[in-house]
Backbone as a ProteinNet text record, in pm:
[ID]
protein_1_A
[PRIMARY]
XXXXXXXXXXXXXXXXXXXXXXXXXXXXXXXXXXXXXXXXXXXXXXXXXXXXXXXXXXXXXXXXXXXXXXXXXXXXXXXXXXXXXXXXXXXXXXXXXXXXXXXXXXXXXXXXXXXXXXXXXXXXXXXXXXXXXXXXXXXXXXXXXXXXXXXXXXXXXXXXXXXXXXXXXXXXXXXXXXXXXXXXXXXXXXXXXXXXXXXXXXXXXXXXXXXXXXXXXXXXXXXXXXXXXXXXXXXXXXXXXXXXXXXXXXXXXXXXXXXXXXXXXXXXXXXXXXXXXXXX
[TERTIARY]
84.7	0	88.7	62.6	166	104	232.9	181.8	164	41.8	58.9	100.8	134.6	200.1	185.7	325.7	298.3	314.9	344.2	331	196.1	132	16.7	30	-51	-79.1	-25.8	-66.9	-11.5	128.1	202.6	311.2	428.8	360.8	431.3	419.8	300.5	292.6	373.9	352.6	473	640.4	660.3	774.3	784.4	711.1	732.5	763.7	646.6	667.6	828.1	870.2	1026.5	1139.6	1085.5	1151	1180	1071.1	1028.5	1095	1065.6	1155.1	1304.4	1350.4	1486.7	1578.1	1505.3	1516.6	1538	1463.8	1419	1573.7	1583.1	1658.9	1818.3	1841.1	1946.5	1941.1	1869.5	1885.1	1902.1	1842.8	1871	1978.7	2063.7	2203.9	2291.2	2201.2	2338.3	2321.4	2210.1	2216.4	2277.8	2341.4	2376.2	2551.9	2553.3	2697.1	2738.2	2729.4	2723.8	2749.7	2667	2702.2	2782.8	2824.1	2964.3	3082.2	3081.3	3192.1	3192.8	3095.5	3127.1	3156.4	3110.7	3196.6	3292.6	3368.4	3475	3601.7	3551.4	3603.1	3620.2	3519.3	3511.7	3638.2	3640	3705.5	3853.9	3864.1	4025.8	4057.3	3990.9	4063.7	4066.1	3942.4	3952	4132.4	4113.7	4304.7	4388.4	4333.4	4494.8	4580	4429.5	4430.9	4460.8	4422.7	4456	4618.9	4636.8	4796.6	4925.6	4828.4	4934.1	4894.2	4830.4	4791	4748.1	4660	4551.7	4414.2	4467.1	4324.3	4194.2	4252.2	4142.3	4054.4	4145.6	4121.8	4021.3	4031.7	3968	3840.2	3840.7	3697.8	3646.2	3674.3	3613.9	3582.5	3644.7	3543.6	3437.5	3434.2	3370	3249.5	3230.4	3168.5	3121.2	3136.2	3083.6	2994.2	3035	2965.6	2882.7	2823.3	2724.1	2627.8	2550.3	2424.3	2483	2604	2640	2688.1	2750.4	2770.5	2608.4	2541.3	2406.1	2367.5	2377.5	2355.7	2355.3	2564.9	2645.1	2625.6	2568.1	2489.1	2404.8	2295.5	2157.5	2140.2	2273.6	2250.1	2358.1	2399.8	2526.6	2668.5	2677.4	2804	2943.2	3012.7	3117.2	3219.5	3262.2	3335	3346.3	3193.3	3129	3193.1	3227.9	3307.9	3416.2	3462.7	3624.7	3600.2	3497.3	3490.8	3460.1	3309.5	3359.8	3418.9	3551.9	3677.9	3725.8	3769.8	3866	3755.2	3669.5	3600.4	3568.9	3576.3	3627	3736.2	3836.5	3990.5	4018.3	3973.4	4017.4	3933.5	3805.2	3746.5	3786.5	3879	3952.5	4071.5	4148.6	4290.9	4230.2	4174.6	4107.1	4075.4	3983.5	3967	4065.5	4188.8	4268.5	4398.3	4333.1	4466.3	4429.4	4538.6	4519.9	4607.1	4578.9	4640.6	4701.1	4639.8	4791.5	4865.7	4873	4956.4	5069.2	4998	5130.8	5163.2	5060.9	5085.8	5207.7	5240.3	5347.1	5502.2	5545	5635.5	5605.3	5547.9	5536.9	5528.5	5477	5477.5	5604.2	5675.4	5817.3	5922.7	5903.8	5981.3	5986	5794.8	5765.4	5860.6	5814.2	5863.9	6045.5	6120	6211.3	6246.5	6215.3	6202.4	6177.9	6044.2	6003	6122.4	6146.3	6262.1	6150.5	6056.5	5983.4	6005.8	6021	6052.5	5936.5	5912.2	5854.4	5874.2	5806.8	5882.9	5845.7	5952	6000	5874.5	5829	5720.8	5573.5	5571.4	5464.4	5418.4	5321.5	5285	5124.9	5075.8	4980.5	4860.9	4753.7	4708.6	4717.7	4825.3	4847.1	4949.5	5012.3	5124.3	5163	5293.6	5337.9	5402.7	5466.3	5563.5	5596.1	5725.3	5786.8	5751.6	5771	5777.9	5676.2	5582.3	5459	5300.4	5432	5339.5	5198.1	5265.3	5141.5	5108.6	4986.5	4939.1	4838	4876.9	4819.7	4730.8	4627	4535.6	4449.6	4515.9	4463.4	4311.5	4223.9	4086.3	4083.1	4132.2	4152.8	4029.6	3942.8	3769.5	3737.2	3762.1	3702.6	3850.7	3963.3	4079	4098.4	4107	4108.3	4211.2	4272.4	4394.8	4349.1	4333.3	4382.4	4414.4	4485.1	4609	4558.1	4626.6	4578.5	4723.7	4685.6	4846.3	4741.1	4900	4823.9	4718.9	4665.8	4575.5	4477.7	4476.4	4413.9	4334.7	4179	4163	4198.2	4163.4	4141.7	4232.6	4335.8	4389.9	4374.8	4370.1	4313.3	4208.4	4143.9	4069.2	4068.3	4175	4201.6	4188.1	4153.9	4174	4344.2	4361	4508.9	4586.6	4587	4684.9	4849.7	4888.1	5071.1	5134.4	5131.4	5217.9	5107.4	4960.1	4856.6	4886.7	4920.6	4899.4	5035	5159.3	5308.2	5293.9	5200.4	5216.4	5126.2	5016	4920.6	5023.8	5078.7	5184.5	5257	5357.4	5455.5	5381.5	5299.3	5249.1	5174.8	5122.9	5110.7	5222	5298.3	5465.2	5515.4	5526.7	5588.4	5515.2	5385.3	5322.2	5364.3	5358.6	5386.6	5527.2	5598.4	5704.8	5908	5824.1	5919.7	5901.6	5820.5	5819.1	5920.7	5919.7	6029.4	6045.5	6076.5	6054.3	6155.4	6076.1	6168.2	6118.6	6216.5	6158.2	6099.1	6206.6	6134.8	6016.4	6005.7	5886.6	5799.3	5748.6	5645.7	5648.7	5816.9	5728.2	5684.7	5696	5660.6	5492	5456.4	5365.9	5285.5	5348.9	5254.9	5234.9	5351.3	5335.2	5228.5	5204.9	5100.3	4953.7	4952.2	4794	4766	4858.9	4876.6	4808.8	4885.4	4843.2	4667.5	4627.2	4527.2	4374.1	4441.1	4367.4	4317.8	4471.4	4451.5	4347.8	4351.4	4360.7	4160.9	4160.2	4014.1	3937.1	3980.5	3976.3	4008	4061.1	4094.3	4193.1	4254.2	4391.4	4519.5	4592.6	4778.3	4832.3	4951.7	5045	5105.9	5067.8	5143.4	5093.8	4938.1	4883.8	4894.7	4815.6	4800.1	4729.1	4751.4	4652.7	4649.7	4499.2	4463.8	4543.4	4618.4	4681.1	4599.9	4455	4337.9	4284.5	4292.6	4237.1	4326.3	4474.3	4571.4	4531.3	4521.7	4470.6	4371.6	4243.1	4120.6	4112.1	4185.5	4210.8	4279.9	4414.2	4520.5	4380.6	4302.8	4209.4	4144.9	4074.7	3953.2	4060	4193.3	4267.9	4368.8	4421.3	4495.6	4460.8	4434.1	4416.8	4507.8	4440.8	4495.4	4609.1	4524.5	4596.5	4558.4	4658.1	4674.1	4711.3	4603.5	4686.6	4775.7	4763.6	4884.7	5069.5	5045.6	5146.3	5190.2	5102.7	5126.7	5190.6	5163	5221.7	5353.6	5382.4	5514.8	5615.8	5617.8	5614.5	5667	5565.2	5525.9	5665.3	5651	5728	5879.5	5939.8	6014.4	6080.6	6015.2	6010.8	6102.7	6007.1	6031.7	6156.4	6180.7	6302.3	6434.8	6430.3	6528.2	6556.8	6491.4	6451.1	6515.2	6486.6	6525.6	6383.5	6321.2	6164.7	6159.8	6241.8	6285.4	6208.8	6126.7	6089.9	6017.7	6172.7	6108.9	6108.5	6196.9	6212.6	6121.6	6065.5	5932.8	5987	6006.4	6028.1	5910	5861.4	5763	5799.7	5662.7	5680.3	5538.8	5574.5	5474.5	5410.9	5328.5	5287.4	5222.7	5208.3	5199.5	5025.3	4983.4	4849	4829.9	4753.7	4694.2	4591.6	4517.7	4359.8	4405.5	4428.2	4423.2	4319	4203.4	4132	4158.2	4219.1	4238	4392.1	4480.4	4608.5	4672.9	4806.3	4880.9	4951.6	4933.3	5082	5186.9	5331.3	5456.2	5550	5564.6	5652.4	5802.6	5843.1	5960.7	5983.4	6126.6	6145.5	6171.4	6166.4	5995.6	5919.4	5819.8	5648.2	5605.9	5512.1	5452.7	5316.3	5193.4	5098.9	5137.6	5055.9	5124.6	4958.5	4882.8	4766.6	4731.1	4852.5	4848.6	4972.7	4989.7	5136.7	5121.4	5240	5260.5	5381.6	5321.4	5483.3	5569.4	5658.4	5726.5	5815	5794.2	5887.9	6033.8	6156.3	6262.2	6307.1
-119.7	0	125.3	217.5	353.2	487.5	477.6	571.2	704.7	804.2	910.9	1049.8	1076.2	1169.3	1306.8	1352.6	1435.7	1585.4	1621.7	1729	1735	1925.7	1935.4	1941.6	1917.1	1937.7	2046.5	2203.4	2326.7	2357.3	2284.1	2287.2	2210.5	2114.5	2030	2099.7	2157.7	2240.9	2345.8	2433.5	2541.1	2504.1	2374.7	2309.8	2321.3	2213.7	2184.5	2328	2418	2564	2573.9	2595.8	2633.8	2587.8	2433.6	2366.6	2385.5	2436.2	2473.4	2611.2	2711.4	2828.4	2812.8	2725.8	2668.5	2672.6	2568	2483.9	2642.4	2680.3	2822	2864.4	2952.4	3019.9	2981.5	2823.8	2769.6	2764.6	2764.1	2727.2	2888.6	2949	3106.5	3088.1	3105.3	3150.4	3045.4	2922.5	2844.1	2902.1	3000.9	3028.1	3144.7	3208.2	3340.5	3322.1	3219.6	3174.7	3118.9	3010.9	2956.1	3081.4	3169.6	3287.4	3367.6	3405.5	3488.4	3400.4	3290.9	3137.9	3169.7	3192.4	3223	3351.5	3469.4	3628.6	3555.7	3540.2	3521.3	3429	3347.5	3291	3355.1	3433.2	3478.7	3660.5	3697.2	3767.9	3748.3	3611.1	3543.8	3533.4	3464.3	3455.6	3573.8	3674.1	3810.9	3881.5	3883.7	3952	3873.6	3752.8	3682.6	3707.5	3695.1	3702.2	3856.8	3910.1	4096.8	4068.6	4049.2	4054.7	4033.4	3929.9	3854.7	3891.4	3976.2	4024.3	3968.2	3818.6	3744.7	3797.6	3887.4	3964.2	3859.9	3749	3680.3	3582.6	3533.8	3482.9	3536.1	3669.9	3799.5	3772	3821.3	3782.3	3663.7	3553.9	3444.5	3415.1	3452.5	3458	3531.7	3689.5	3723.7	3721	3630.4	3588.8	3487.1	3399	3317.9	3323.2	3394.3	3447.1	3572.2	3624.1	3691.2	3741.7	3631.2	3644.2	3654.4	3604.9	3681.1	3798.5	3815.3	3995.6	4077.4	4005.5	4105.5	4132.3	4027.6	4070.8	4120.3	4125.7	4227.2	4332.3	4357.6	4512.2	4536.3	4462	4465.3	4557.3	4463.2	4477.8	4588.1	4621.9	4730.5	4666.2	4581.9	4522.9	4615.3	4639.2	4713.4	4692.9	4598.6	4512.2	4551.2	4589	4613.7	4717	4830.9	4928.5	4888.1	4822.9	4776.9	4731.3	4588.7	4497	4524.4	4659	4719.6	4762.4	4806.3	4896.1	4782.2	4721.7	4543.2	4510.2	4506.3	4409.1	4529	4679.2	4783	4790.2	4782.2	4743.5	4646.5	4560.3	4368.4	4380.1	4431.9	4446.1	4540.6	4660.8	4740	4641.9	4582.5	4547.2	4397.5	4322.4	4211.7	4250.7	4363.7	4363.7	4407.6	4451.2	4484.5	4373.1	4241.3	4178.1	4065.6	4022.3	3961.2	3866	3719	3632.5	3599.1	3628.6	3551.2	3656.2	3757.1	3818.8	3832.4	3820.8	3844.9	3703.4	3574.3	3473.7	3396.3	3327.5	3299.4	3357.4	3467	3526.1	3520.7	3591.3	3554.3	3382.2	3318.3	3176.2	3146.1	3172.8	3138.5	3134.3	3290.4	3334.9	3287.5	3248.8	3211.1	3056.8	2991.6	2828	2840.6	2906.4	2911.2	2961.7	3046.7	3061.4	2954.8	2884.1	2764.2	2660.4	2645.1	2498	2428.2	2460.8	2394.1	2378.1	2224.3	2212.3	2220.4	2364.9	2386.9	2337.2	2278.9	2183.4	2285.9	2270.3	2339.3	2372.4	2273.6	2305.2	2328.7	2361.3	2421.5	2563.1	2623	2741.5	2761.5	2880	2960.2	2871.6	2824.2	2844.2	2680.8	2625.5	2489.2	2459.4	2465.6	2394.8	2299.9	2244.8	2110.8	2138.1	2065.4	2022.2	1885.4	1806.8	1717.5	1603.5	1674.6	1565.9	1568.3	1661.4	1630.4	1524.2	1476.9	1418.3	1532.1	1668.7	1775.8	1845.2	1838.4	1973.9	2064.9	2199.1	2279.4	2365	2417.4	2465.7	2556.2	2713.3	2863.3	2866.6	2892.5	2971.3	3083.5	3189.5	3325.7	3401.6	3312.6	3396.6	3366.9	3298.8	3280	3275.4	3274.6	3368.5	3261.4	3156.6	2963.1	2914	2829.2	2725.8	2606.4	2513.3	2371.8	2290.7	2177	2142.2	2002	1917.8	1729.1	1681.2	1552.1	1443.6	1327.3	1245.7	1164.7	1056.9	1041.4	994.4	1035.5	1192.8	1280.8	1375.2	1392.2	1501.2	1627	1619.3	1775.5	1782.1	1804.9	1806.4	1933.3	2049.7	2165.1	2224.5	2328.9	2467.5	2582.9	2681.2	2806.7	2867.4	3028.4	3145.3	3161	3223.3	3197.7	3293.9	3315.8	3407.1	3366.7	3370.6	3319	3281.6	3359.7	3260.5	3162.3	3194.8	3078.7	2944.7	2994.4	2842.4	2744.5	2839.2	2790.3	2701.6	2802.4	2686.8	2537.5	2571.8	2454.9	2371.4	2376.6	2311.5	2258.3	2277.9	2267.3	2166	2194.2	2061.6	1944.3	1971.5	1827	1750.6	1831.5	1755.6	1722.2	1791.2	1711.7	1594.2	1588.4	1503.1	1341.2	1375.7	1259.4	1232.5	1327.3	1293.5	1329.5	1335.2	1385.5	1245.6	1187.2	1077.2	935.2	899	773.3	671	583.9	526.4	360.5	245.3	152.1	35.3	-51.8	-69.9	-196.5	-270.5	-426.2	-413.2	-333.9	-296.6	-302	-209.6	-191.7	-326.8	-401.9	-525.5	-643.8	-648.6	-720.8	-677.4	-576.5	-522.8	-613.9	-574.5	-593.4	-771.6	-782.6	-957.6	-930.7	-952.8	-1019.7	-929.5	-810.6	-809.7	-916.7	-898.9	-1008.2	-1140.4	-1161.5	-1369.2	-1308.2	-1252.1	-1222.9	-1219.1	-1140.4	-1119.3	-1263.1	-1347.9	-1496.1	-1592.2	-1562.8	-1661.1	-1630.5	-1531.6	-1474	-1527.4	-1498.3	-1548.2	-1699.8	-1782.2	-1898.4	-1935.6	-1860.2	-1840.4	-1864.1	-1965.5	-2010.3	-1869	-1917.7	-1797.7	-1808.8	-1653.3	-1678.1	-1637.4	-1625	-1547.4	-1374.4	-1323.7	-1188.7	-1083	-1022.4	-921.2	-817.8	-767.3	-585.1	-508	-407	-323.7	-274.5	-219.7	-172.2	-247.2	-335	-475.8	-432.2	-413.4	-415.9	-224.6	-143.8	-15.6	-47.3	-79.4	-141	-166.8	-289.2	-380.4	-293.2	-201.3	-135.7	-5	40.5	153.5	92.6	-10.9	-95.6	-127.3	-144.3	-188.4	-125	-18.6	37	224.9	252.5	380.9	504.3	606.6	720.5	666.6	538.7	532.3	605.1	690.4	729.2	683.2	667.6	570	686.1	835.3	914.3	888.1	827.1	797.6	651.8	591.1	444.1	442.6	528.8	464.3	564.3	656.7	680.8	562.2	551.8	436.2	279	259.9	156.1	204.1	321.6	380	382.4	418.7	406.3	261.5	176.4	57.5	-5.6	19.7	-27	13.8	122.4	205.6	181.6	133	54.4	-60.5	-137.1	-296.2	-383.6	-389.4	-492.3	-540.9	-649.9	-730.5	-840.1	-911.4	-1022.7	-1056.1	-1142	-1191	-1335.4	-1432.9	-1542.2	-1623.4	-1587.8	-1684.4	-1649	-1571.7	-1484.1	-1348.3	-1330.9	-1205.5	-1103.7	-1000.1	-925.4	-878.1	-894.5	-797	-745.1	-568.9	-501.6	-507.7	-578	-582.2	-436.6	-458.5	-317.8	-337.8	-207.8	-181.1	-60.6	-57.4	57.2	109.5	47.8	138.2	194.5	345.7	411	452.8	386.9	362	308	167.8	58.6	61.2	125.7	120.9	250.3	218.1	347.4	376.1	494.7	589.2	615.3	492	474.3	637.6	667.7	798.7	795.8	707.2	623.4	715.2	728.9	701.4	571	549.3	640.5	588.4	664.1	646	569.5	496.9	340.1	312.3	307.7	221.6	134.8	69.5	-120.5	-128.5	-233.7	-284	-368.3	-459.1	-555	-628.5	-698	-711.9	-860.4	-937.7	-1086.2	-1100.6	-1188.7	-1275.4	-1447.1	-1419	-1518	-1575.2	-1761.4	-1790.4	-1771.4	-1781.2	-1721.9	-1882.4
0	0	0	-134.1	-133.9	0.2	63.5	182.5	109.8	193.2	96.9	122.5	55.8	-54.1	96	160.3	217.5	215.2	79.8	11.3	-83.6	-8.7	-102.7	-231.6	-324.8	-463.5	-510.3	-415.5	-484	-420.5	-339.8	-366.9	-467	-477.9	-598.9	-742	-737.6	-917.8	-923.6	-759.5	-782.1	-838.3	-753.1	-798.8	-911.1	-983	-1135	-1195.1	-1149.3	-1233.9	-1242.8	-1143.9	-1053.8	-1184.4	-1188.7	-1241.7	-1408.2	-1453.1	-1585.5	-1624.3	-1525.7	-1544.9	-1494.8	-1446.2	-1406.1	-1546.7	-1618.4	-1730.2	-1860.2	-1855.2	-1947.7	-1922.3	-1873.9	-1764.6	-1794.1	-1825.2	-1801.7	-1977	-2050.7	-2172.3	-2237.7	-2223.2	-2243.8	-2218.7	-2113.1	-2063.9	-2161.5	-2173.3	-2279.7	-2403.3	-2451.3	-2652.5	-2599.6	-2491.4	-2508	-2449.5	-2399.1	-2381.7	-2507.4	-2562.6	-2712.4	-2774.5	-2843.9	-2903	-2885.1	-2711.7	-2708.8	-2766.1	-2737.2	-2785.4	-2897.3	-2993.1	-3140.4	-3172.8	-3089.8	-3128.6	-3086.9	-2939.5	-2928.4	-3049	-3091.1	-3182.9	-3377.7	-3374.4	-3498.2	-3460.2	-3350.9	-3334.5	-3310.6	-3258.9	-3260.8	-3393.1	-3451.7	-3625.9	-3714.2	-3697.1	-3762.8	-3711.7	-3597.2	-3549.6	-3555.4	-3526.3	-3604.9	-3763	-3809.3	-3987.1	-4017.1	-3934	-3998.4	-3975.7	-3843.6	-3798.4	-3893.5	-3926.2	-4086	-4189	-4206.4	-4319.3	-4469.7	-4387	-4450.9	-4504.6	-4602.6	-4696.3	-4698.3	-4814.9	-4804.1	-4726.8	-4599.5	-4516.3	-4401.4	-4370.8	-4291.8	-4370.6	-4503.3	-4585.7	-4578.5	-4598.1	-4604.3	-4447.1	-4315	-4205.7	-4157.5	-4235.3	-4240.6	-4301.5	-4468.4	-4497.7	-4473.6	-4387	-4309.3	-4193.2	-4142.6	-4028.5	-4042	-4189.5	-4204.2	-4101.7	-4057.2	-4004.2	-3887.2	-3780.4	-3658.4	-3687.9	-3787.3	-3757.7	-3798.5	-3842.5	-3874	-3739.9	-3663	-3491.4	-3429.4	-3459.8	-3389.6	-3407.4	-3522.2	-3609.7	-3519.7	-3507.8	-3491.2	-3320.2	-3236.8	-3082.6	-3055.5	-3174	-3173.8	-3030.8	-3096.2	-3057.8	-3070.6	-2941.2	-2900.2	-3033.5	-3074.8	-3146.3	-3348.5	-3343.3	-3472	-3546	-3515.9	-3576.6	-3612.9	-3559.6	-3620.8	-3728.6	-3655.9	-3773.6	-3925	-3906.4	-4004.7	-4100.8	-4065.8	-4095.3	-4123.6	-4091.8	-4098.6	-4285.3	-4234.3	-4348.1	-4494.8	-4498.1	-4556	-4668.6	-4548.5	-4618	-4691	-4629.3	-4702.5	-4810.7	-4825.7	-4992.7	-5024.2	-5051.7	-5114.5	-5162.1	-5057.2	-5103.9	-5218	-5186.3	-5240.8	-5389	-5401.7	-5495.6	-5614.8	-5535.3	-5640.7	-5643.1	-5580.4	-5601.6	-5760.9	-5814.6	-5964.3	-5932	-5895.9	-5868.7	-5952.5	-6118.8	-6233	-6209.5	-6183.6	-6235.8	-6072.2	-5942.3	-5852.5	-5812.5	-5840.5	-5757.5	-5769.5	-5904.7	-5972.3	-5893.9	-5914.7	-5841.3	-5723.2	-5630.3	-5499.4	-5422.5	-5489.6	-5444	-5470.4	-5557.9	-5590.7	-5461.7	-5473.7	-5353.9	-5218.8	-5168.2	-5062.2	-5007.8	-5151.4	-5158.1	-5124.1	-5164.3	-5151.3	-5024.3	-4954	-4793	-4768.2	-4750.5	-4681.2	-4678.4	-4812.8	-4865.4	-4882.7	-5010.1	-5043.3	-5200.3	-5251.6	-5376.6	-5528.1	-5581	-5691.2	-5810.8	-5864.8	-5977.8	-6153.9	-6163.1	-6270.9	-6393.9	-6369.1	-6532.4	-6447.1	-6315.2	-6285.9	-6355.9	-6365.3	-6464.7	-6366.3	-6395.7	-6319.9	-6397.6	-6366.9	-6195.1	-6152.6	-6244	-6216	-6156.6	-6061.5	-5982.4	-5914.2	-5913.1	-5861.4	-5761	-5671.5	-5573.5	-5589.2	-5524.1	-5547.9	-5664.4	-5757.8	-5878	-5924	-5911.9	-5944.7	-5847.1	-5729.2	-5639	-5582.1	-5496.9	-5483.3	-5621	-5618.3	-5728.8	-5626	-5712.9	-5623.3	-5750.1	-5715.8	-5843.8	-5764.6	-5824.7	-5818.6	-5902.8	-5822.1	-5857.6	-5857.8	-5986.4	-5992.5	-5947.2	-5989.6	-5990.5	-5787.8	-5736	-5611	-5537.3	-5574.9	-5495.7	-5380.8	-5414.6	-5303.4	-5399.1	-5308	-5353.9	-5294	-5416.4	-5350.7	-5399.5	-5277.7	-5309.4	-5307.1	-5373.7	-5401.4	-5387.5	-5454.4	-5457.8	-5524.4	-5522.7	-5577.6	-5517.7	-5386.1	-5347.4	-5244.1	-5294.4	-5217.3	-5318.4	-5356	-5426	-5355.9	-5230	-5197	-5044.9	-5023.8	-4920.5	-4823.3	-4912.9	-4831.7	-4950.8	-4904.3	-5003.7	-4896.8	-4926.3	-4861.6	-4965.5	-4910.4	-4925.9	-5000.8	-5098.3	-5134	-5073.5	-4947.6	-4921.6	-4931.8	-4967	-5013	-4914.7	-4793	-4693.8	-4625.8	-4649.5	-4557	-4639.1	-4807.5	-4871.8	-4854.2	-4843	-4823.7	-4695.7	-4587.3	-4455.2	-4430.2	-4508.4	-4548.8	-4608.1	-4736	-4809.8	-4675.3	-4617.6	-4553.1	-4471.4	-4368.4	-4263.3	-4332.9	-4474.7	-4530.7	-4577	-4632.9	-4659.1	-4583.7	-4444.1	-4326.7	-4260.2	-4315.8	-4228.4	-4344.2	-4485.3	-4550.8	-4570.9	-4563.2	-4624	-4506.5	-4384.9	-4242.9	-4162.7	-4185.8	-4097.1	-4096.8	-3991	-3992.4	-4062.2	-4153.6	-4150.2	-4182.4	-4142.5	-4123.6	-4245.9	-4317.2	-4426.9	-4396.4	-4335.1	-4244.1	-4192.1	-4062.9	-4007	-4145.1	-4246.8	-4354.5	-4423.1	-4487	-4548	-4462.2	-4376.2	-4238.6	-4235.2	-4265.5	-4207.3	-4350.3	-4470	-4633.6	-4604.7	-4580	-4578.9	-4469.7	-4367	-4285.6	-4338.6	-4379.9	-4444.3	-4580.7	-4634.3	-4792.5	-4745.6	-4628.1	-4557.9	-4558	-4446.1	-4414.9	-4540.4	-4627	-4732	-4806.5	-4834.1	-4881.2	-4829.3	-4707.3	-4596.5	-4626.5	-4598.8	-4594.8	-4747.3	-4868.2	-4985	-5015.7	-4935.1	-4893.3	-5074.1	-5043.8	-5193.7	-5120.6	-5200.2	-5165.5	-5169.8	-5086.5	-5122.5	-5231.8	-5257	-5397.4	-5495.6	-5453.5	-5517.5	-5546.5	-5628.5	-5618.4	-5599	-5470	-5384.5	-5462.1	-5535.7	-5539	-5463.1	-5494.9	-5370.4	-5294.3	-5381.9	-5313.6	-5213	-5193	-5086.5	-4981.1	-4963	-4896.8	-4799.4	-4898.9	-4858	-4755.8	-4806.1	-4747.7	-4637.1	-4582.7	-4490	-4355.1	-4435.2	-4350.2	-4282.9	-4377.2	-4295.4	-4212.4	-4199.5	-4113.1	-3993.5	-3975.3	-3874.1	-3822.5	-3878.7	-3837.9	-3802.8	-3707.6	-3641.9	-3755.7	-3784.1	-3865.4	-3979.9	-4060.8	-4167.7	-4293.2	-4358.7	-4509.4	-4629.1	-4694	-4850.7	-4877.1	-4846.2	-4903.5	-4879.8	-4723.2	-4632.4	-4659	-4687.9	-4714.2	-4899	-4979	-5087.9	-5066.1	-5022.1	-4934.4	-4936.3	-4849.8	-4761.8	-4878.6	-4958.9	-5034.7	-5162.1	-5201.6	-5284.1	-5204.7	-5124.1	-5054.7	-5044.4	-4999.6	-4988.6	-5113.9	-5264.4	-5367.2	-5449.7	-5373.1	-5462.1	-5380.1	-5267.4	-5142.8	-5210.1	-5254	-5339.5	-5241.1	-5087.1	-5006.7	-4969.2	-5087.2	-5066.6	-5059	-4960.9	-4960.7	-4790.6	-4764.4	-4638.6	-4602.6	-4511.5	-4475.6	-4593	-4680.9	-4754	-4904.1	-4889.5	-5015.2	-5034.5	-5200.4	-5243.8	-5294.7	-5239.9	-5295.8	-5439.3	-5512.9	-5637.9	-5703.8	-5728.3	-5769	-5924.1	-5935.8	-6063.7	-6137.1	-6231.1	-6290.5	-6354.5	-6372.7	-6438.7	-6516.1	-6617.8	-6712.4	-6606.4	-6545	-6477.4	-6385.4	-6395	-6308.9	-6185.1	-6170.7	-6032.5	-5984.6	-6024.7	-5935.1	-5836.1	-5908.8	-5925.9	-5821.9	-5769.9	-5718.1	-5791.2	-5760.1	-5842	-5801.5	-5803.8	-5748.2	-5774	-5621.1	-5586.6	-5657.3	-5746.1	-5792.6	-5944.4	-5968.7	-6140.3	-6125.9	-6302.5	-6332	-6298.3	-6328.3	-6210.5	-6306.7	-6203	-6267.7	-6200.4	-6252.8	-6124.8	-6150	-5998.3	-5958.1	-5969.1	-6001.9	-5939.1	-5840.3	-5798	-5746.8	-5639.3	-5521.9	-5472.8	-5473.2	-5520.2	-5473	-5416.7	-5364	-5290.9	-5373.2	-5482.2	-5489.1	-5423.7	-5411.3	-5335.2	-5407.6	-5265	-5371.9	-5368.1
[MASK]
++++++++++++++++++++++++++++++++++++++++++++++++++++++++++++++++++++++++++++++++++++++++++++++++++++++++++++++++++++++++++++++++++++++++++++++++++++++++++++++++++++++++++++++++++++++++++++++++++++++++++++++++++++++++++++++++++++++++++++++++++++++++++++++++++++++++++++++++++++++++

């Protein structure tokens, strides 16, 4: 038997009320905290980007954030006059910048500060880095760079400011091409996805694995893997030519289909479609 209830009725509703404007109250204060989080943030990158004197970068946050600065308008935000003036200037200087005509030279120059290698038969608004592995491709009309490889369409899309795109450049190169690496460890690594793959396909050794299967397999199991880093790596590997393991020599077969196939970082460049292991 439920004993009863020793609070009246109209104190329990007042509660609930309590509870209801509690709730209100607390959710207001979170869309108005949330929103300073985003001035605050749209105002960190506006002064960072002026500082460095990121024209188009300043614009493209500002054009993003439209409808919070209509706000900042609206509630006459302390902040707003600058921003103003900031967003003023950057469409004066913007509009008079002509990327064929300064980018070419200035990227030149930049790359060569960095120690970043421009490859010779790059030309406006198409450019390379190492061998043709990065391409980088200027949008004169929308004033964005971006940059690919060969198993990456789109590695960044910035604003082209010249030193924003040099440093974009720079931490993807270091990230593929600064790293350690050991060659045993990697064919150690190819041999045991190769078994795996067989084994799963219930195929002898000896057969011949899709490289794409091998990609595949390495993403589903291995934490922050890159086919960009892996044919690195794979390319590296092949141009060392120590593919000898346990008694089995690896070898990269070659292919015309470029979907299926990598594009070896090697002279000369070759897709492989496929990896086997002969016994030696």
């Amino acid at each position: 038997m439920t004993a009863a209830n020793p609070f009246a009725e109209s104190m329990l509703q007042i509660a609930q009320e309590q509870v209801a404007n509690a709730t209100q109250e607390a959710q207001e204060i979170q869309l108005k905290a949330d929103k300073a989080t985003r001035i605050q943030k749209l105002l960190e990158n506006i002064t960072m980007f002026a500082i460095r004197g990121w024209i188009l970068h300043v614009l493209n946050v500002i054009n993003k954030e439209k409808t919070l600065l209509d706000e900042m308008r609206h509630e006459n935000h302390p902040a707003i006059t600058l921003l103003n003036e900031i967003f003023e200037i950057s469409q004066k200087k913007a509009a008079s910048i002509k990327l064929y005509i300064s980018f070419p030279s200035e990227l030149e120059k930049a790359c060569a500060t960095a120690n970043l290698s421009l490859d010779r038969d790059a030309h406006h608004p198409n450019y390379k880095f190492e061998r043709g592995f990065f391409q980088l491709y200027i949008d004169d009309q929308k004033k964005t760079a971006k940059l690919s490889n060969f198993e990456s369409n789109k590695l960044f899309n910035i604003p082209a400011d010249i030193e924003a795109v040099v440093e974009a450049i720079q931490q993807d190169h270091k990230r593929i091409f600064d790293r350690p690496f050991d060659d045993k460890k990697f064919l150690k690594k190819l041999r045991s996805h190769y078994l795996a793959i067989l084994k799963a396909n219930k195929q002898k050794d000896g057969a011949s694995v899709p490289i794409r299967h091998i990609t595949r397999r390495l993403g589903k199991n291995e934490k922050g893997f890159r086919t960009d880093e892996f044919l690195i790596d794979l390319s590296r590997l092949v141009e060392k030519g120590e593919l000898e393991i346990d008694g089995w020599r690896m070898d990269c077969q070659q292919t015309k289909d470029t979907t299926q196939g990598m594009y070896l970082h090697i002279e000369p460049k070759r897709y492989i479609g496929s990896l086997v292991f002969k016994k030696v």
